[in-house]
Structure formats: C-alpha cells, structure tokens
Backbone atoms as SQL, in Angstrom:
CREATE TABLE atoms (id INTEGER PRIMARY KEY, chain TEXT, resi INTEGER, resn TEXT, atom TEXT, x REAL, y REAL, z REAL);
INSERT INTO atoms VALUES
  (1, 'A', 1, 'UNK', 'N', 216.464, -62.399, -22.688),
  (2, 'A', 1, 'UNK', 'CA', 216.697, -62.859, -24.028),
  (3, 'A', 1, 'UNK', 'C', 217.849, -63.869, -24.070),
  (4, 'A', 2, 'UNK', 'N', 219.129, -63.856, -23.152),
  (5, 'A', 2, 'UNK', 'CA', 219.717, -64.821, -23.213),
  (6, 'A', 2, 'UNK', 'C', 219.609, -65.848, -22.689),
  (7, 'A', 3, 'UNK', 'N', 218.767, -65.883, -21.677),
  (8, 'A', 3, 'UNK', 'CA', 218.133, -67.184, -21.046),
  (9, 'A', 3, 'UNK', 'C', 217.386, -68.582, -22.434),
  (10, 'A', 4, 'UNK', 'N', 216.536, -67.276, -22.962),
  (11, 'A', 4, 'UNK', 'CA', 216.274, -68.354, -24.246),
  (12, 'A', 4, 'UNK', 'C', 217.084, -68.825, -25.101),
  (13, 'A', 5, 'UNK', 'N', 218.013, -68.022, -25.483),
  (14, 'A', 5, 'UNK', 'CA', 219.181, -68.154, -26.438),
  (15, 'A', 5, 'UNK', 'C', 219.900, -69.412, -25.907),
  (16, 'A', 6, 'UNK', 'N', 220.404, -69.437, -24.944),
  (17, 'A', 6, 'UNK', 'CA', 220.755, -70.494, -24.143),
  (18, 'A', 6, 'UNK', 'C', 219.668, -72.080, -24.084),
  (19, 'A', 7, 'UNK', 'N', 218.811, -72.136, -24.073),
  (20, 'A', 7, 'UNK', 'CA', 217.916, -72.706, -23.788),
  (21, 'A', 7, 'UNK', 'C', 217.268, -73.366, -25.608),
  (22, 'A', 8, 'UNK', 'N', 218.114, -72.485, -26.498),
  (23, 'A', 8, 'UNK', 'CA', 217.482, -72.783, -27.773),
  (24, 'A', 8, 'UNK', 'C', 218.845, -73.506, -28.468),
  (25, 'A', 9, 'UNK', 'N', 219.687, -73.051, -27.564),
  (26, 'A', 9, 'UNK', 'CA', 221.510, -74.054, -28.326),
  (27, 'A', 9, 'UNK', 'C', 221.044, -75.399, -27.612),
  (28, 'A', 10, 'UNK', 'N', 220.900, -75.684, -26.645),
  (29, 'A', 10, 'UNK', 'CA', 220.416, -76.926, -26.414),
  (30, 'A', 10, 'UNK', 'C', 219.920, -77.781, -26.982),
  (31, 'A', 11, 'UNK', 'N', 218.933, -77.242, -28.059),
  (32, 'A', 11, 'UNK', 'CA', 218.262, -77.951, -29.101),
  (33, 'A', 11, 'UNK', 'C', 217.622, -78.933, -28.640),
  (34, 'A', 12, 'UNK', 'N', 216.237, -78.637, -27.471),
  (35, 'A', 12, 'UNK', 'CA', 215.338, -78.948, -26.943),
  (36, 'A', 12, 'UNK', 'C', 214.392, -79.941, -27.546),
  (37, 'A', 13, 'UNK', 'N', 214.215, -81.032, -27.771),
  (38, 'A', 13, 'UNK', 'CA', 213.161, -81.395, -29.000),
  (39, 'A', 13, 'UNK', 'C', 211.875, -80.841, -28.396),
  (40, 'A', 14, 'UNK', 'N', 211.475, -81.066, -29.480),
  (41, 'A', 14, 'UNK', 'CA', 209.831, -80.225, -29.967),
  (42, 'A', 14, 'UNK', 'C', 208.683, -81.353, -29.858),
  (43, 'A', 15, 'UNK', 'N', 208.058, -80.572, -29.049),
  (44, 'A', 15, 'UNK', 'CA', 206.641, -81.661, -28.850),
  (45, 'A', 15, 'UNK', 'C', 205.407, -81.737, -29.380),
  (46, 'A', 16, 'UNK', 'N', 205.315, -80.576, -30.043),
  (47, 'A', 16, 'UNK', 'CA', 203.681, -80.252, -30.556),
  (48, 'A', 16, 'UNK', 'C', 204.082, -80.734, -31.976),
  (49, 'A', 17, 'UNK', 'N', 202.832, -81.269, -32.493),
  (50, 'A', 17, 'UNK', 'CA', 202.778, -81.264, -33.789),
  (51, 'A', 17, 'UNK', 'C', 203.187, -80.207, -34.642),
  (52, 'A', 18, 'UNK', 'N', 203.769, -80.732, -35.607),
  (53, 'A', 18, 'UNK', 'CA', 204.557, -80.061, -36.776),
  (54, 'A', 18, 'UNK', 'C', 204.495, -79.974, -37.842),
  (55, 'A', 19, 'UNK', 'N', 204.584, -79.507, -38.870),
  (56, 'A', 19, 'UNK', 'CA', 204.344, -79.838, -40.423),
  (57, 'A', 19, 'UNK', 'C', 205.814, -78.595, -41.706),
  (58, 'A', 20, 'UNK', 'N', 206.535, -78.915, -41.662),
  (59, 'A', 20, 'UNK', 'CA', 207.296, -78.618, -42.614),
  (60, 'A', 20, 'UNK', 'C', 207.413, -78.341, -44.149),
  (61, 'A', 21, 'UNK', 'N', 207.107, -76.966, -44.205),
  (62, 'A', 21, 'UNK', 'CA', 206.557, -76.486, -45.595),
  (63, 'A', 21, 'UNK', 'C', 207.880, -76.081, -46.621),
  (64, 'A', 22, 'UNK', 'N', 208.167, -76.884, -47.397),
  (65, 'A', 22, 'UNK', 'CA', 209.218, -76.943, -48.547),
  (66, 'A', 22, 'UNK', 'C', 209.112, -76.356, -50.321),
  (67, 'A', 23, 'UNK', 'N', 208.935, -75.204, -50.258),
  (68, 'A', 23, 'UNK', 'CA', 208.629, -75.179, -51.792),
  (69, 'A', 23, 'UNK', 'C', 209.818, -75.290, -52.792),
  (70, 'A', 24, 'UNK', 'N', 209.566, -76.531, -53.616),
  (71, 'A', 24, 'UNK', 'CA', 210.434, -77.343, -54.545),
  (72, 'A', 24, 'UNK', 'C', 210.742, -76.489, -55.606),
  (73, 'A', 25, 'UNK', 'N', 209.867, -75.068, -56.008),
  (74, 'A', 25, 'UNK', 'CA', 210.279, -74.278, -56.835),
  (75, 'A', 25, 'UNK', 'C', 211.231, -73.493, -56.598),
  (76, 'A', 26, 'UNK', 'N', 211.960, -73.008, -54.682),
  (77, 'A', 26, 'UNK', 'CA', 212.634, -72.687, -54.564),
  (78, 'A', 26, 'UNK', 'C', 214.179, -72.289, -55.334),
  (79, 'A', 27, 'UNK', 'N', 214.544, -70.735, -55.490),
  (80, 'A', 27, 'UNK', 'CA', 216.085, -71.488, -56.204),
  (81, 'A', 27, 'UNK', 'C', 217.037, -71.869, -55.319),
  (82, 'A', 28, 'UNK', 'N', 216.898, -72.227, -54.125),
  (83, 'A', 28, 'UNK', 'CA', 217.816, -72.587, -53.376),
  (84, 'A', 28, 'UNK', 'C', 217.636, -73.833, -52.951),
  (85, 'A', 29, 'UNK', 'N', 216.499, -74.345, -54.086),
  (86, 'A', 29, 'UNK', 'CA', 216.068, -75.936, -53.316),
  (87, 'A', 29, 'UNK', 'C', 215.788, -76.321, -52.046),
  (88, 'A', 30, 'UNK', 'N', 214.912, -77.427, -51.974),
  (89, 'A', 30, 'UNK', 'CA', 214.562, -78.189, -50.963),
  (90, 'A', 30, 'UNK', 'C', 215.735, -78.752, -50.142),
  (91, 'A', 31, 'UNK', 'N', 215.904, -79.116, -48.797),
  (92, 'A', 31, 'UNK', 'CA', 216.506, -79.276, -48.179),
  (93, 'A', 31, 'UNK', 'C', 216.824, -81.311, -48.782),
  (94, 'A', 32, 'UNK', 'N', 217.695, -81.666, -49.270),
  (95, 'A', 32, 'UNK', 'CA', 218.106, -83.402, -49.823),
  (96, 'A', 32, 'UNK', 'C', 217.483, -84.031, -48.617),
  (97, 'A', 33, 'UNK', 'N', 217.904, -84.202, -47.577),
  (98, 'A', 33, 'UNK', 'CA', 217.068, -84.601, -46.184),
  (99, 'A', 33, 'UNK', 'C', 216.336, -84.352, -45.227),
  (100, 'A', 34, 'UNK', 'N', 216.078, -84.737, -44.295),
  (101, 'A', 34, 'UNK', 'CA', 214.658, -84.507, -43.368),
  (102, 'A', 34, 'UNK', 'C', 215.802, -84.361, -41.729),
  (103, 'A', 35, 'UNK', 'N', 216.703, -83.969, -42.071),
  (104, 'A', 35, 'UNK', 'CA', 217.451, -84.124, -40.717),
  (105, 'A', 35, 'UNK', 'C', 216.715, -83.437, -39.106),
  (106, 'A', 36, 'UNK', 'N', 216.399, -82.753, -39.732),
  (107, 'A', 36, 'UNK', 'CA', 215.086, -81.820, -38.600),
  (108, 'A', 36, 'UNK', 'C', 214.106, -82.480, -37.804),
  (109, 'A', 37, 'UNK', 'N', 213.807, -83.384, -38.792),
  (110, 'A', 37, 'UNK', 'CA', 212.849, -84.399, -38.225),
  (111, 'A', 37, 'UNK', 'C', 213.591, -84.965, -36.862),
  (112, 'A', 38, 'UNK', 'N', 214.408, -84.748, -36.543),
  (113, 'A', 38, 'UNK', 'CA', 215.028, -85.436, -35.279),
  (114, 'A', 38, 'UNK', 'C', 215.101, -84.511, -34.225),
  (115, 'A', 39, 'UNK', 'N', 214.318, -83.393, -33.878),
  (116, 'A', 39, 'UNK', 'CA', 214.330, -82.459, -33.278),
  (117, 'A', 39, 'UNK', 'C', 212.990, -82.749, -32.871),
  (118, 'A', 40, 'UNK', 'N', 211.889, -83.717, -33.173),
  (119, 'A', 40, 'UNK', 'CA', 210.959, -83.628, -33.222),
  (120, 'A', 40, 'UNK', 'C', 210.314, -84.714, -32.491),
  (121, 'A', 41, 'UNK', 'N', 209.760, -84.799, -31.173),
  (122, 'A', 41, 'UNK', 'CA', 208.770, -86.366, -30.449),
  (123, 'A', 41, 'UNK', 'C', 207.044, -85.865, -30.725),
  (124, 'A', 42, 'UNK', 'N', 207.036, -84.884, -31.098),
  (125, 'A', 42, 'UNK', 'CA', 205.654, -84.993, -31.563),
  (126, 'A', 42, 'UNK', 'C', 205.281, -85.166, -32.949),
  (127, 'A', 43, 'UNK', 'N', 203.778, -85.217, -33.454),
  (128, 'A', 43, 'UNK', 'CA', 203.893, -85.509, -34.730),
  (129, 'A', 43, 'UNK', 'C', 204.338, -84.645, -35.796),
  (130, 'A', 44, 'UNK', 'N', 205.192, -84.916, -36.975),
  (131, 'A', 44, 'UNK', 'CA', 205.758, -83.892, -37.664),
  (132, 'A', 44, 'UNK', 'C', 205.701, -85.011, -38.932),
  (133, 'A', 45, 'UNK', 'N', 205.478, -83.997, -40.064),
  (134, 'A', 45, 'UNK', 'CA', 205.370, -84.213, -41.888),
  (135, 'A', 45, 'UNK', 'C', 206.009, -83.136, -42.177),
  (136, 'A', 46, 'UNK', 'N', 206.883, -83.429, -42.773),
  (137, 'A', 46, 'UNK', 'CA', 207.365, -82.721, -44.165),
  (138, 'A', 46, 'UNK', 'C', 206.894, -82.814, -45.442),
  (139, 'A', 47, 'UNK', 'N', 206.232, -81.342, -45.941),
  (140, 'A', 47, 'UNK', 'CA', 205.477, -81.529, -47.285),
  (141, 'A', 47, 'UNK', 'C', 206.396, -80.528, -48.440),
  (142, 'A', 48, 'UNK', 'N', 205.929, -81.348, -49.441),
  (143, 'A', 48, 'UNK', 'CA', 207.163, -80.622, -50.499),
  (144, 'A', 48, 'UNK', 'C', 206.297, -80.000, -51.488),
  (145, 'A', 49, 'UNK', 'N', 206.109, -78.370, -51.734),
  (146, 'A', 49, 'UNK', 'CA', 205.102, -78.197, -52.532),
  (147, 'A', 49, 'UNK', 'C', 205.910, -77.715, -53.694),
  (148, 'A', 50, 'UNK', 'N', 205.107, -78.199, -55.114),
  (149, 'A', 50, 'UNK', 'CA', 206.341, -78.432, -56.156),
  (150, 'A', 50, 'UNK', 'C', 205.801, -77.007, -57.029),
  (151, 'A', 51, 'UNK', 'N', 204.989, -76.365, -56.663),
  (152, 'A', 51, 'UNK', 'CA', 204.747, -74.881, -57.123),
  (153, 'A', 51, 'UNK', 'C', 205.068, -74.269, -56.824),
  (154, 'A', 52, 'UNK', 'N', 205.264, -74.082, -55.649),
  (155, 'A', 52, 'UNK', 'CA', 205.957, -73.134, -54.925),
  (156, 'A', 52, 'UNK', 'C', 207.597, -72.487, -54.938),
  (157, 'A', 53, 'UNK', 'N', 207.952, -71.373, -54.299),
  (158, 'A', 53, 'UNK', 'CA', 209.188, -71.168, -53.921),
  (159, 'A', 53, 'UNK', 'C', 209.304, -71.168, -52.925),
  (160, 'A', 54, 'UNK', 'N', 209.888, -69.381, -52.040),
  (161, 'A', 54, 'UNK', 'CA', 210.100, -69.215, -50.870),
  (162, 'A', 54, 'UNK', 'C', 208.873, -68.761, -49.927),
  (163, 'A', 55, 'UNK', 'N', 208.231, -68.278, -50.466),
  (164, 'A', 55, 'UNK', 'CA', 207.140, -67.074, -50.088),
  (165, 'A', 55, 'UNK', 'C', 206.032, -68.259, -50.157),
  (166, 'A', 56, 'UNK', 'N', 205.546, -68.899, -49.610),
  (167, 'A', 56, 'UNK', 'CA', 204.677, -70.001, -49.190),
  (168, 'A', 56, 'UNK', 'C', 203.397, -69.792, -49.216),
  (169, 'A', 57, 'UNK', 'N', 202.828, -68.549, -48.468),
  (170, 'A', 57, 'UNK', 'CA', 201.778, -67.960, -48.289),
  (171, 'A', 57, 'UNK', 'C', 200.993, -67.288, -49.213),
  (172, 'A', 58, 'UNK', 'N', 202.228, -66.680, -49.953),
  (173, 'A', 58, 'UNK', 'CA', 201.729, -65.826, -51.259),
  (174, 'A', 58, 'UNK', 'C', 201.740, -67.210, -52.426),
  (175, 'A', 59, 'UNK', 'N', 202.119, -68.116, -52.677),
  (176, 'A', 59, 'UNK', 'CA', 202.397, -68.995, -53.663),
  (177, 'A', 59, 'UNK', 'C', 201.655, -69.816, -53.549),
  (178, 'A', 60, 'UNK', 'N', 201.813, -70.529, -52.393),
  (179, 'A', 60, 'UNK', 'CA', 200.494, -71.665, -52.056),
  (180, 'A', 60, 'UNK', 'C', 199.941, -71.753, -50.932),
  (181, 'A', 61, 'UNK', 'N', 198.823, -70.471, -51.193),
  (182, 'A', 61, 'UNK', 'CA', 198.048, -70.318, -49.813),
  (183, 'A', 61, 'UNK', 'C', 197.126, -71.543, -49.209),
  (184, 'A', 62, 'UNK', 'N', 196.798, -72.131, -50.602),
  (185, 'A', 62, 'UNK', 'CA', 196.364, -73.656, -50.129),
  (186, 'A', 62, 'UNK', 'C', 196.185, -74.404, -49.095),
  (187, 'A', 63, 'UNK', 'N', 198.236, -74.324, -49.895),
  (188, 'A', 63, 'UNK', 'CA', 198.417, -75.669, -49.071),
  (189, 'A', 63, 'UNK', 'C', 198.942, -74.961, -47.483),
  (190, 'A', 64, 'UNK', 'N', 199.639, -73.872, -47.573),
  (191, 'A', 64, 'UNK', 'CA', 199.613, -73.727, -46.209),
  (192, 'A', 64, 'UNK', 'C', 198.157, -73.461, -45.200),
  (193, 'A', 65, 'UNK', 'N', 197.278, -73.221, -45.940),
  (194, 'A', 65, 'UNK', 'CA', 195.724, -73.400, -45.201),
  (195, 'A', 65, 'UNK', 'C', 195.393, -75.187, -44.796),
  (196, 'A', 66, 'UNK', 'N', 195.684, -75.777, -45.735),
  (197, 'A', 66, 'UNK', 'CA', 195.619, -77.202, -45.110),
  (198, 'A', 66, 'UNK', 'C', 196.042, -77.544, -44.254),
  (199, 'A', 67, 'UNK', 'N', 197.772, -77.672, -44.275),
  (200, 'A', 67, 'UNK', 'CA', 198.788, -77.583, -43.326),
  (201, 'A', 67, 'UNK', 'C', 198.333, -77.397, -41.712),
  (202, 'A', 68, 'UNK', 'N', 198.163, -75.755, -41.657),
  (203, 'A', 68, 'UNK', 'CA', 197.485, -75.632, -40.411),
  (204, 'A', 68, 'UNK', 'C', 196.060, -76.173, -40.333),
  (205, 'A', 69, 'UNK', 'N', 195.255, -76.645, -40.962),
  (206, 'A', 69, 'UNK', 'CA', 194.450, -76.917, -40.388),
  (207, 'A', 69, 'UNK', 'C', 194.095, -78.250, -40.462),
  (208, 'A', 70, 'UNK', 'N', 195.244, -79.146, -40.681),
  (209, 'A', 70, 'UNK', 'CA', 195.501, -80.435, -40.516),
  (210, 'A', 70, 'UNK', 'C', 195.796, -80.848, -39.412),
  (211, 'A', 71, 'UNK', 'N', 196.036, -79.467, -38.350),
  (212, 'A', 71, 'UNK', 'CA', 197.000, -79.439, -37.153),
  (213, 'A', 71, 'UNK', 'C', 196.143, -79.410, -35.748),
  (214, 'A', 72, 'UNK', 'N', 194.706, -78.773, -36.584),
  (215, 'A', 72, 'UNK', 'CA', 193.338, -78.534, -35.918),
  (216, 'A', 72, 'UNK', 'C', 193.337, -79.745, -34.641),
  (217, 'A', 73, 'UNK', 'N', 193.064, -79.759, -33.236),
  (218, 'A', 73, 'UNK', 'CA', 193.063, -80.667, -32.327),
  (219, 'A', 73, 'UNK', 'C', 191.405, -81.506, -32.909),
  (220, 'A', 74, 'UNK', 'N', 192.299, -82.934, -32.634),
  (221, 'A', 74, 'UNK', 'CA', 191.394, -83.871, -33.395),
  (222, 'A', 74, 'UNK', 'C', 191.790, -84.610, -34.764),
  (223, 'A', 75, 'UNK', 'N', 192.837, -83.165, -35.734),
  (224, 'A', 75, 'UNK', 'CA', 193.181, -83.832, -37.198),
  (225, 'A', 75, 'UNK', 'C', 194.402, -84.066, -37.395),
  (226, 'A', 76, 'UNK', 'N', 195.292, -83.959, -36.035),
  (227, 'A', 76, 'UNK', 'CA', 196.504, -84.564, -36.817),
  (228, 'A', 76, 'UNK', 'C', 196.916, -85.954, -36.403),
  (229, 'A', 77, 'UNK', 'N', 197.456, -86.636, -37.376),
  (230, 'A', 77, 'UNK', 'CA', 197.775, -88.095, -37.220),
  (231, 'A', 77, 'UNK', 'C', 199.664, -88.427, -36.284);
C-alpha cells in the first residue's frame, strides 16, 4: 500500500480517457477552474451538470450513463 501511496504523490499523469463530472447544484460548488486537466495526456472533458449536486448517479443518472459511454472504445474524441 505504500508503494502506491508513493507512486500517487508523484502525480503521475493519466493516460486513458477521462471525463469529469461537476454538479453545478452542488453547495460547495463547482470547482472556478479546470486545474486537473493538467494531470491529464489522454483525452479528458469536463462536464458541468447544472441539476445536479454531489450524488451524480442518483441525480443525473443520464448524464453519467452518457459520460461512460462516450468513453466506449471507438467514441471518445
């Protein structure tokens, strides 16, 4: 376990496609920037869903059904 721990302070960028689920109804708000995005050489979107809060799945099962299956090999850009 500390091998990874170690290995995760590094802050490795990320290669697989990505998609960043933000619900704007949150009360702790959306994150002002995309700074994350720099952790990232594969493809990555940040989506801001404005119904939503924290609970993503239960709120907008939707869009997190799109999300992943935007991710489907073949559909992501």
């Amino acid at each position: 376990m500390a091998s990874i721990e170690m290995d995760l302070a590094r802050q490795p960028p990320i290669a697989v496609p990505t998609i960043a689920l933000h619900g704007e109804a949150d009360g702790l708000g959306p994150p002002t920037d995309d700074r994350d995005a720099l952790h990232f050489t594969g493809a990555y979107q940040r989506r801001l869903i404005p119904t939503a809060g924290h609970f993503l799945p239960h709120e907008a099962p939707e869009a997190v059904v799109a999300a992943v299956a935007s991710l489907l090999p073949g559909r992501h850009r």
